[in-house]
MIDOSE-1310 file (N, C-alpha, C; in nm, 2 decimals, decimal comma, always signed):
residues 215
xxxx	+0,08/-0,12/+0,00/+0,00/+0,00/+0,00/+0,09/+0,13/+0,00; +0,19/+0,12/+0,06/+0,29/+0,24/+0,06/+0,34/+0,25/-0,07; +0,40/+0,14/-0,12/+0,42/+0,17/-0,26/+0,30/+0,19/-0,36; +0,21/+0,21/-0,34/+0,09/+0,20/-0,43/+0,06/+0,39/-0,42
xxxx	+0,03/+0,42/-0,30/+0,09/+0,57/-0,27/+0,16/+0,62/-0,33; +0,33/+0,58/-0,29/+0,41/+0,70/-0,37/+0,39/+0,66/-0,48; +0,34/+0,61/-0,59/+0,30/+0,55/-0,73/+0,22/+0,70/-0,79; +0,10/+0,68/-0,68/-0,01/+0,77/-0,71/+0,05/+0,92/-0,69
xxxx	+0,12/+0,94/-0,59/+0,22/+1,07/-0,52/+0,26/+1,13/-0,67; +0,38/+1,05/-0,71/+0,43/+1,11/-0,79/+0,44/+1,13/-0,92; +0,28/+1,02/-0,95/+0,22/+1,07/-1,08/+0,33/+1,12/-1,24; +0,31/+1,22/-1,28/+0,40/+1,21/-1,39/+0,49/+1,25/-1,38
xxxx	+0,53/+1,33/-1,22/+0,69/+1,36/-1,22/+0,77/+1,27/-1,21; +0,73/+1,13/-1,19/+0,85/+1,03/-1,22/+0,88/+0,97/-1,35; +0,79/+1,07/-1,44/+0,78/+0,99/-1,62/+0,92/+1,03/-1,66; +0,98/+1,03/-1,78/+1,06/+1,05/-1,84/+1,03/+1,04/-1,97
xxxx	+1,04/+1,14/-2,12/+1,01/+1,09/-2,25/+1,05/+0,99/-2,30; +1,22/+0,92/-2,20/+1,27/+0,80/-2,26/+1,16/+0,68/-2,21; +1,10/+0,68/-2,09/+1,04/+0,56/-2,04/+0,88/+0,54/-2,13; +0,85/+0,69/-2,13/+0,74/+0,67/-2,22/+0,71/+0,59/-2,32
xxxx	+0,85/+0,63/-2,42/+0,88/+0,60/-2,57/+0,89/+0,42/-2,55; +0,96/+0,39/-2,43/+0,96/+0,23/-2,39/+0,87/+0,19/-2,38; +0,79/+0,23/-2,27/+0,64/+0,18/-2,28/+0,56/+0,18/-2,36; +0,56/+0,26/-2,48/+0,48/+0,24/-2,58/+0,49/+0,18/-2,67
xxxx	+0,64/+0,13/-2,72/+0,67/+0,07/-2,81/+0,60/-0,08/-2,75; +0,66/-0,11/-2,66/+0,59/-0,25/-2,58/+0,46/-0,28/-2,63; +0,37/-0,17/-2,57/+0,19/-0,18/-2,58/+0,21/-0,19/-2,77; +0,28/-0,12/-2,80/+0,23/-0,11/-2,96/+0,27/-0,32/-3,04
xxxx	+0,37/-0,33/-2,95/+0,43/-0,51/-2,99/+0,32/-0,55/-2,96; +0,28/-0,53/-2,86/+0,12/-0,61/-2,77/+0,03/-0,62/-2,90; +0,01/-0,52/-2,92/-0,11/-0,51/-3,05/-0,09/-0,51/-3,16; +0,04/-0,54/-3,23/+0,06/-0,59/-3,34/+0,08/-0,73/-3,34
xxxx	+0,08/-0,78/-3,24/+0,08/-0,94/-3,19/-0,11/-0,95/-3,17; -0,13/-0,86/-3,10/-0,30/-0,96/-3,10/-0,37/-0,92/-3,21; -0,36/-0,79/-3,31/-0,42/-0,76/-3,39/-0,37/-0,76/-3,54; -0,21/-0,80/-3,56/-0,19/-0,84/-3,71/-0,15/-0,70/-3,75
xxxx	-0,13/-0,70/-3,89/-0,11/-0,60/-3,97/-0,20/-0,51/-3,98; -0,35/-0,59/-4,00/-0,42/-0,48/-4,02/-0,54/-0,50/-3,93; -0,51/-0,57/-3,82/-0,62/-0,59/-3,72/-0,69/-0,42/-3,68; -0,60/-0,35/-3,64/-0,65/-0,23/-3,60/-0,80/-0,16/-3,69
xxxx	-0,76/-0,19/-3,84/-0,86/-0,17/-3,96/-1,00/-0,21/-3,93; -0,98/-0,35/-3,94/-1,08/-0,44/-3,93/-1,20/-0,38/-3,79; -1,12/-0,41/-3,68/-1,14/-0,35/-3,52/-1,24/-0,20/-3,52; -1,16/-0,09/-3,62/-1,21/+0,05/-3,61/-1,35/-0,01/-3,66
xxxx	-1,35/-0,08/-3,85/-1,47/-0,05/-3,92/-1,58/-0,12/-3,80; -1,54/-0,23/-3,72/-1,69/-0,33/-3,63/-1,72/-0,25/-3,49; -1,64/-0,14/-3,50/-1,70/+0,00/-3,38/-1,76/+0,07/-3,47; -1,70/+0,10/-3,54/-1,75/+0,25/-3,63/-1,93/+0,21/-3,71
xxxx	-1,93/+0,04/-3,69/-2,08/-0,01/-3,75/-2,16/-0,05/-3,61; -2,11/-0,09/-3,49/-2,17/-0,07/-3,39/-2,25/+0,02/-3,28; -2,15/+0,13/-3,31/-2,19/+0,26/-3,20/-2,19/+0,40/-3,33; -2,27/+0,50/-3,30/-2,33/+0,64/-3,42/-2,25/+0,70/-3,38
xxxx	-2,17/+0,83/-3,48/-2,11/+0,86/-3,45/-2,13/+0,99/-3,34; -1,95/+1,03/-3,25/-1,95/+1,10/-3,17/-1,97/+1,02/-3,02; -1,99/+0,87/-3,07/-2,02/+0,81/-2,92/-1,87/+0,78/-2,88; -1,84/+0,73/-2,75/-1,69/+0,78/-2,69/-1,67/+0,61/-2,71
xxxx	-1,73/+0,51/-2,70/-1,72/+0,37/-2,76/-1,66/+0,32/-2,93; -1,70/+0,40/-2,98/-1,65/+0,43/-3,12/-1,53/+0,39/-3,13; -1,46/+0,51/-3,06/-1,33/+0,51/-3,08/-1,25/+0,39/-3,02; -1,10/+0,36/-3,10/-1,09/+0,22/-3,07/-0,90/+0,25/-3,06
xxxx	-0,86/+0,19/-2,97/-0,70/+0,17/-2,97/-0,66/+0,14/-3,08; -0,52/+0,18/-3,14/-0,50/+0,12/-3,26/-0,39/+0,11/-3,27; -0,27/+0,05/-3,34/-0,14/+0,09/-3,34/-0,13/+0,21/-3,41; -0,20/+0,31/-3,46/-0,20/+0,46/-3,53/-0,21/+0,56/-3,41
xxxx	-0,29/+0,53/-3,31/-0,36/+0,64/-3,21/-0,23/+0,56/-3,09; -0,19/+0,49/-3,04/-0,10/+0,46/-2,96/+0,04/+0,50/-3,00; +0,04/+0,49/-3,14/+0,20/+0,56/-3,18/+0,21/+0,71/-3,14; +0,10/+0,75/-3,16/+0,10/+0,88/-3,14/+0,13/+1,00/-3,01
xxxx	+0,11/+0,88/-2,91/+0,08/+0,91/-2,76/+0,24/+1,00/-2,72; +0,22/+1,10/-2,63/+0,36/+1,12/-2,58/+0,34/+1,17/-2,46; +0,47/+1,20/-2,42/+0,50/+1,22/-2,22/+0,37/+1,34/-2,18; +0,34/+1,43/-2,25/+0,23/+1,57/-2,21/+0,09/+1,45/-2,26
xxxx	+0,05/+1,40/-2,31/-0,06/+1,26/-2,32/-0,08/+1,25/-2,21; +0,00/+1,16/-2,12/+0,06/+1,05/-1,99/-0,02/+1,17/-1,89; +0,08/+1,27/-1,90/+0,02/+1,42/-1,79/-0,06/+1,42/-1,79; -0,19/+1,44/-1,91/-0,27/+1,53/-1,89/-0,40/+1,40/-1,83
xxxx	-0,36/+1,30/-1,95/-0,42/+1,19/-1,87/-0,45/+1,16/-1,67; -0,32/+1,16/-1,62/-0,29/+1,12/-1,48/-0,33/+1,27/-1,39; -0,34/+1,37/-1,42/-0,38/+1,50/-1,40/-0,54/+1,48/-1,38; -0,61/+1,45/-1,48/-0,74/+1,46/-1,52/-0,81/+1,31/-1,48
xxxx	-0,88/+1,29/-1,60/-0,96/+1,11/-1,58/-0,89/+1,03/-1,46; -0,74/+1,02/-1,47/-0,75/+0,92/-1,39/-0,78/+0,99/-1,25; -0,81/+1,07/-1,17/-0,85/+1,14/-1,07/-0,99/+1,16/-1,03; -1,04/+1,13/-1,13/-1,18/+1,09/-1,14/-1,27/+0,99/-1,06
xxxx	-1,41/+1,03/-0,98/-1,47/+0,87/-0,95/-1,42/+0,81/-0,85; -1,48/+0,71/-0,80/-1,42/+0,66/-0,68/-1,31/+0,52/-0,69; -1,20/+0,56/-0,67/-1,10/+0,44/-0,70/-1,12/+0,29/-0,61; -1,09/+0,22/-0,63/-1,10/+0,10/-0,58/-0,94/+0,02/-0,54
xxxx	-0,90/-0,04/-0,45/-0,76/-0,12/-0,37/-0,82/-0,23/-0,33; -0,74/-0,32/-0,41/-0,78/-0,48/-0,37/-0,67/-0,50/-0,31; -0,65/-0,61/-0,17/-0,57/-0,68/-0,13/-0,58/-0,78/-0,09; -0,47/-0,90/-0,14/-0,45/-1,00/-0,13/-0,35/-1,08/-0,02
xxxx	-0,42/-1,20/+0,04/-0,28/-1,23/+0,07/-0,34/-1,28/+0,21; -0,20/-1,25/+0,37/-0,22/-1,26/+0,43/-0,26/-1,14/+0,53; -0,39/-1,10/+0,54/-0,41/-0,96/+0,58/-0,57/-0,97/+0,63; -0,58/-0,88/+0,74/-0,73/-0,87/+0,75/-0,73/-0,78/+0,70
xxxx	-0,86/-0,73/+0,74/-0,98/-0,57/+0,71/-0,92/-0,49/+0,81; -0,90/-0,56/+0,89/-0,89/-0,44/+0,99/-0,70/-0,33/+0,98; -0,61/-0,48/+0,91/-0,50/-0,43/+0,87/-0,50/-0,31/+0,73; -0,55/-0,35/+0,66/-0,53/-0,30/+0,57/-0,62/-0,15/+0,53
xxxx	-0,76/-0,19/+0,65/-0,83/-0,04/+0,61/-0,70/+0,06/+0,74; -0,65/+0,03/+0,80/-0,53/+0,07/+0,94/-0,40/+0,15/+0,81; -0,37/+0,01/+0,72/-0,23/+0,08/+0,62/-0,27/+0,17/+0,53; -0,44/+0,16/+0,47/-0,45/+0,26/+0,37/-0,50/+0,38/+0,43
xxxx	-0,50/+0,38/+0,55/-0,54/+0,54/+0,66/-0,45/+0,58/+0,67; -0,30/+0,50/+0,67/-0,18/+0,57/+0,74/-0,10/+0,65/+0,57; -0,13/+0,57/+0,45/-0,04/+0,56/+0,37/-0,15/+0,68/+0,24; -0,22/+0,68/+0,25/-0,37/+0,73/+0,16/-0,39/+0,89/+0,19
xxxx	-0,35/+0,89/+0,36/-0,38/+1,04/+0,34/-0,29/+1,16/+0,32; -0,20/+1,16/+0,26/-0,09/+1,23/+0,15/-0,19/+1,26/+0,03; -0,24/+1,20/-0,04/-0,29/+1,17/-0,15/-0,40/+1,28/-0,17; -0,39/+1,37/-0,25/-0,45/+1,49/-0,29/-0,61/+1,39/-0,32
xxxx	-0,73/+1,48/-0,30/-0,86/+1,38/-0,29/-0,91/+1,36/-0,48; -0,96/+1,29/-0,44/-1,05/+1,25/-0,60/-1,13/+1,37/-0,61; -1,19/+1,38/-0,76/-1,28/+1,45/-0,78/-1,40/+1,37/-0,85; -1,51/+1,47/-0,86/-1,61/+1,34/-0,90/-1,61/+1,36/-1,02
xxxx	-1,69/+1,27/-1,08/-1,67/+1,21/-1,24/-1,81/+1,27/-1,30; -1,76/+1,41/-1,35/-1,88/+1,47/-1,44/-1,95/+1,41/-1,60; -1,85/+1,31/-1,63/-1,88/+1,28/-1,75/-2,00/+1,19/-1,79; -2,09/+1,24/-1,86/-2,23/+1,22/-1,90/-2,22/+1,03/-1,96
xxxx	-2,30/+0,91/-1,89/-2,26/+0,82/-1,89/-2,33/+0,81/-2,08; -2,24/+0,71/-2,13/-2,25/+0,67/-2,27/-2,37/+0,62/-2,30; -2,46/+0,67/-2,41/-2,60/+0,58/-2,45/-2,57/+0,46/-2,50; -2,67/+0,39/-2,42/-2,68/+0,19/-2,49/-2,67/+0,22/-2,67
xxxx	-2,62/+0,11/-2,67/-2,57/+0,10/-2,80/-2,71/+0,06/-2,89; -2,75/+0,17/-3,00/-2,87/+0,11/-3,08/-2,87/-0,01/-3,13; -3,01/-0,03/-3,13/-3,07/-0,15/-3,22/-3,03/-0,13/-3,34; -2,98/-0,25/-3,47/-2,93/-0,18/-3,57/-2,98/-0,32/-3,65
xxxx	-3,10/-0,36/-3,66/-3,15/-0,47/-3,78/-3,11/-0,45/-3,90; -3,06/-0,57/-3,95/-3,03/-0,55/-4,11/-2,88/-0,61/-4,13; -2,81/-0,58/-4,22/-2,66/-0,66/-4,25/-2,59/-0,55/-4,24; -2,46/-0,52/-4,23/-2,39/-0,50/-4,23/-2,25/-0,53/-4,33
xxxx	-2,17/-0,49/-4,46/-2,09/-0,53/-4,46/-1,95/-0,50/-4,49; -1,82/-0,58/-4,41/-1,70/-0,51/-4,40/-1,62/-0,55/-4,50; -1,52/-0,50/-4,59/-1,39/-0,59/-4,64/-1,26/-0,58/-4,54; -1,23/-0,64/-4,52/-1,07/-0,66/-4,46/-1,02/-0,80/-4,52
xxxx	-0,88/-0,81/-4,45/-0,81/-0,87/-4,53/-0,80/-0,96/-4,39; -0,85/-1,07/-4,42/-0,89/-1,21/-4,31/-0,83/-1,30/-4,40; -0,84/-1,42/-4,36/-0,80/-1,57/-4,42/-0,92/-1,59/-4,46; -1,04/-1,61/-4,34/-1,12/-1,69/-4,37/-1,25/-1,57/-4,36
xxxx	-1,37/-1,59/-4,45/-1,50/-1,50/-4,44/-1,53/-1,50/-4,28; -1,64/-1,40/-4,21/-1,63/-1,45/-4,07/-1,75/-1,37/-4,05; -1,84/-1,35/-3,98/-1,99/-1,35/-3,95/-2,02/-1,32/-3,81; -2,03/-1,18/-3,76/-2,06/-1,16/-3,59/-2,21/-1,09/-3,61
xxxx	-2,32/-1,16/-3,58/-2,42/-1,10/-3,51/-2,40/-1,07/-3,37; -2,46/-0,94/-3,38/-2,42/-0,86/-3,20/-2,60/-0,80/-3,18; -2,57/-0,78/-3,05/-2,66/-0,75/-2,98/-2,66/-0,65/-2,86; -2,72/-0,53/-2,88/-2,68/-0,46/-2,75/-2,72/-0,50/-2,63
xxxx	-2,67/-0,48/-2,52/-2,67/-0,53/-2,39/-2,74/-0,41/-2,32; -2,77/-0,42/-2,17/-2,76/-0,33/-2,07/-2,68/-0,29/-2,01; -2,69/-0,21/-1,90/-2,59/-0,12/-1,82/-2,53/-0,27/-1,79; -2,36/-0,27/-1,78/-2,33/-0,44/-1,69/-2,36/-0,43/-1,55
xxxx	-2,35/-0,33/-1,47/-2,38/-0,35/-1,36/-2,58/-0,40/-1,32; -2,63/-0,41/-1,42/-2,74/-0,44/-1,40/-2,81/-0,60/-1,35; -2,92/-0,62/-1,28/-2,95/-0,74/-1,30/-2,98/-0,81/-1,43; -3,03/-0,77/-1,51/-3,08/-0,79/-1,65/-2,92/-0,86/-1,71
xxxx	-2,85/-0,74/-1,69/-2,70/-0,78/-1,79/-2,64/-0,91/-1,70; -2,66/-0,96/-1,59/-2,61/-1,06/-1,50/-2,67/-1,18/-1,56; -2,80/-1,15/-1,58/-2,92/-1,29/-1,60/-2,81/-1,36/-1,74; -2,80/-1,23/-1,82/-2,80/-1,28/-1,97/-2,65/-1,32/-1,95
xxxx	-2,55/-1,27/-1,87/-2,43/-1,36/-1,84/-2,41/-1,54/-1,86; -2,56/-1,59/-1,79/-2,58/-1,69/-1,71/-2,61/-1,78/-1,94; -2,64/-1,68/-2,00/-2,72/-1,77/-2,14/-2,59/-1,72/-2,22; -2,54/-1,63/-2,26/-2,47/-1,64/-2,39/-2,33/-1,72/-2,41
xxxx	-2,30/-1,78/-2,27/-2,16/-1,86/-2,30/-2,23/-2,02/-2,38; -2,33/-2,05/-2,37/-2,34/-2,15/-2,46/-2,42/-2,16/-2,62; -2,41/-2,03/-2,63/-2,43/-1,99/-2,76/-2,36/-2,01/-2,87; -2,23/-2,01/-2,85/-2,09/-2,07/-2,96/-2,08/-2,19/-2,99
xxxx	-2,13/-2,32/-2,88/-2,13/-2,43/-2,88/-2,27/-2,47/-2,98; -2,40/-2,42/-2,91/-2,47/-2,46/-3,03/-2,47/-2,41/-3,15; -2,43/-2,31/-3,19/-2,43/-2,25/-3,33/-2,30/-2,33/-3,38; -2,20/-2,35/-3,32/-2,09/-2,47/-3,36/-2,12/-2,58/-3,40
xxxx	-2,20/-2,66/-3,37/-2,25/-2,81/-3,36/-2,35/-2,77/-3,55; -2,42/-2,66/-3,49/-2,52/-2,64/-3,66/-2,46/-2,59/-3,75; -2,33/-2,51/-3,75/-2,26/-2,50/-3,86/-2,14/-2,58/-3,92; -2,09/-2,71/-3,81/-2,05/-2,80/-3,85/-2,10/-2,93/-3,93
xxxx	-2,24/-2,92/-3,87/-2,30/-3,05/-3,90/-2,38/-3,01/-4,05; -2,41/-2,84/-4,06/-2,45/-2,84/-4,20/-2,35/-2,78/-4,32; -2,22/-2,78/-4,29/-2,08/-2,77/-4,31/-2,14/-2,64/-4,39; -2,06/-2,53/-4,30/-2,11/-2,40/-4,38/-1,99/-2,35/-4,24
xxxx	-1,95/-2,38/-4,18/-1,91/-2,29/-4,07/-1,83/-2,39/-3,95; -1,73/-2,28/-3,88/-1,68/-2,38/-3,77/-1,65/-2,27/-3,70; -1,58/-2,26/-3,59/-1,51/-2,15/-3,50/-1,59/-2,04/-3,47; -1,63/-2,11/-3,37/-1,74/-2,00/-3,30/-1,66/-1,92/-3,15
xxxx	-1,72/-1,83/-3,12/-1,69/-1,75/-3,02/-1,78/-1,66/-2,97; -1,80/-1,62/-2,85/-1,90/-1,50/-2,80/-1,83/-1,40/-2,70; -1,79/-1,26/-2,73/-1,72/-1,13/-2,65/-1,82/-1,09/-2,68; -1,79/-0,97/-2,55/-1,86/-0,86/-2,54/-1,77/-0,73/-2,55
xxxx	-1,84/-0,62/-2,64/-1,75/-0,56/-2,66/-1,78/-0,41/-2,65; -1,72/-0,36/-2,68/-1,73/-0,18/-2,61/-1,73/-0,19/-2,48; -1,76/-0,10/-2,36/-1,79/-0,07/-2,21/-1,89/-0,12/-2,15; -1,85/-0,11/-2,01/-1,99/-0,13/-1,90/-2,11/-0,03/-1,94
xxxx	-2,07/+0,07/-1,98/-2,21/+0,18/-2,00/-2,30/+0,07/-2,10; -2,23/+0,05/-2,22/-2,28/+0,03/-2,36/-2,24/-0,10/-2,43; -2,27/-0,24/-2,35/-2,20/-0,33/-2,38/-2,30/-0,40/-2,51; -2,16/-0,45/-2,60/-2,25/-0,54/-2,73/-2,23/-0,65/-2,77
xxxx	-2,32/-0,75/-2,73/-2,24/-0,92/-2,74/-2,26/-0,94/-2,89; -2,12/-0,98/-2,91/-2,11/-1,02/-3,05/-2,06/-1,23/-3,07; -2,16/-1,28/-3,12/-2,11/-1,37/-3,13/-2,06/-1,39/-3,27; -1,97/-1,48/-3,31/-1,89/-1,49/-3,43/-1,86/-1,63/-3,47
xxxx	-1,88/-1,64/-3,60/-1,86/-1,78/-3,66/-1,79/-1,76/-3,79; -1,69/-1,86/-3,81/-1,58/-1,89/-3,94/-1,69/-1,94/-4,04; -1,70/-1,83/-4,15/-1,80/-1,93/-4,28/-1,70/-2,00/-4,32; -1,77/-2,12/-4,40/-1,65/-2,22/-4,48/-1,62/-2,13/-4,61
xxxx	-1,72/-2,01/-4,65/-1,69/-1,96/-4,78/-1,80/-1,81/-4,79; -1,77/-1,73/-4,86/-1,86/-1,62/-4,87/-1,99/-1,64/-4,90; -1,98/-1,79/-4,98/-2,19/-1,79/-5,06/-2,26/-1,84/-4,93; -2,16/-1,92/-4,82/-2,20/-1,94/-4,67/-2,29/-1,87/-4,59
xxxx	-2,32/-1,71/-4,65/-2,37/-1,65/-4,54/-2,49/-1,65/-4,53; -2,59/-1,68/-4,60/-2,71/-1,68/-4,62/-2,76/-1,78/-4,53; -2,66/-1,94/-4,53/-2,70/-2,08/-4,46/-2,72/-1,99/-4,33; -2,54/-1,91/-4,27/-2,53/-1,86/-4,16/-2,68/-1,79/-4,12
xxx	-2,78/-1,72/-4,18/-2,82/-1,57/-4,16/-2,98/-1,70/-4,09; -2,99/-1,77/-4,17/-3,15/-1,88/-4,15/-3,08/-1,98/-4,00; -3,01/-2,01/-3,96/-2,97/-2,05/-3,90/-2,99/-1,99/-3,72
């Protein structure tokens, strides 16, 4: 907790533009490793068809917008948002409640106070019936019907927790067995405000999508 403090204490005066430039390159490997050459592409157009524009979900990490980032970024960021709202300290280990609400009283009150979080919460993501469609450069054709969600913190959004993990398995079994499809998956994607479950399946081929769409 002490270290967690002076962390928070000294904020961007402990930055440097060389450490920056490190850390970024890193995160940028990160995401040229999970998203490919042109994953970022792909990524923006299935926001940019998800959420209308000007919504703050829209916008998507990219290796273009992370290259871009520098040490006055970091500032203004750790100055602002992150000072925002009420923070949260998880601890693990060997510790009670009573230790640790004792270390974060002794270690916490240095720590200039939060401010509250004026920012207007993000609208649910519209209903958007109909097809959609992208080019990128994939291997294989690939097919995500999404669905907007509720607030996550909701009961509603809890219930539906409990149904869409076995959604990939049955649509798996029917796109194997009517050989049109394989490689299913179900994320949820954008924020807690505005969440959109997209489930996704491998067509065997582009004339596939139609089998996919009755299905």
């Amino acid at each position: 907790l002490r270290l967690e403090a002076d962390r928070v204490a000294v904020g961007c005066a402990g930055l440097t533009p060389e450490i920056v430039a490190r850390e970024r390159e890193i995160v940028l490997n990160e995401l040229r490793q999970n998203m490919g050459a042109t994953g970022s592409e792909l990524q923006r157009q299935i926001y940019a068809a998800l959420y209308p524009p000007g919504h703050p979900y829209r916008r998507v990490d990219t290796i273009e917008t992370v290259s871009r980032l520098e040490l006055a970024d970091v500032c203004s960021f750790l100055a602002g948002p992150y000072r925002q709202g009420m923070a949260f300290v998880l601890a693990s280990g060997d510790v009670t409640g009573d230790s640790v609400r004792a270390s974060a009283g002794k270690h916490f009150q240095r720590l200039r106070g939060r401010v509250e979080d004026t920012r207007a919460r993000p609208a649910t993501a519209p209903v958007q019936p109909g097809v959609i469609r992208i080019r990128a450069d994939v291997e294989e054709p690939l097919l995500l019907a999404t669905w907007p969600l509720p607030h996550a913190g909701t009961p509603a959004y809890r219930a539906l927790e409990l149904t869409w993990p076995s959604i990939p398995g049955y649509l798996g079994w029917f796109a194997t067995a009517y050989k049109w499809g394989h490689s299913t998956d179900a994320m949820v994607l954008g924020g807690k405000h505005a969440p959109v479950l997209a489930v996704s399946v491998t067509l065997s081929s582009v004339g596939d999508f139609d089998d996919a769409k009755d299905a």
